[in-house]
C-alpha positions, 0 to 999 in steps of 0.5 A: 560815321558813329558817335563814341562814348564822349558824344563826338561824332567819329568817321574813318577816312583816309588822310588824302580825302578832301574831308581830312585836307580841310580839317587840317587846315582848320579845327572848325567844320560841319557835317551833315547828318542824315537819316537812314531812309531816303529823302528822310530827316537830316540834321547839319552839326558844326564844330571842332574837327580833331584829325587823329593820325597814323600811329595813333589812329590804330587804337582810336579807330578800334573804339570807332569799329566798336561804337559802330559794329560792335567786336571784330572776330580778329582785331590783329587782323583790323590794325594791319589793315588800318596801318597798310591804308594808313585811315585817320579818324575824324572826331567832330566835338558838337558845339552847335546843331540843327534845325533838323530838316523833315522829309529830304528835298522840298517838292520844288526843288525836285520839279515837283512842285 
């Protein structure tokens, strides 16, 4: 997951993947949005969800590679292996977030409390 240069959150999926199925069938969903330590902060984001397909997708899921890793050493390479696993790009346009959730799981939940 990365957030491209128009501020939408991006994810690279395959289009069978339950996440793909759903936002197909509806433009408006949520992702949640966690930290990169464990038991961290998350965050829920709603909004509207645009399904980019094959043939599409190729170019769409080289600005994804890019915001998130940077530049790949053979981008021929990258588009075949995006068309042979047919990936979709999932972009979330943020309409509405939060509240942010500090520290994971409360105690109780984890039977520690």
């Amino acid at each position: 997951m990365g957030v491209d240069d128009e501020g939408r959150i991006v994810v690279s999926t395959y289009p069978e993947r339950a996440k793909s199925r759903n936002a197909g069938r509806s433009p408006l969903g949520s992702m949640c949005v966690l930290s990169d330590e464990f038991n961290g902060d998350w965050v829920q984001v709603d909004g509207e969800i645009e399904v980019v397909e094959q043939p599409r997708a190729v170019e769409a899921l080289i600005e994804y590679y890019r915001c998130i890793s940077g530049e790949h050493p053979d981008w021929d390479e990258y588009r075949r292996a995006m068309i042979n696993q047919g990936k979709v790009l999932l972009r979330l346009s943020i309409q509405r977030w939060g509240p942010i959730s500090r520290g994971g799981f409360p105690a109780r939940l984890l039977g520690q409390g």
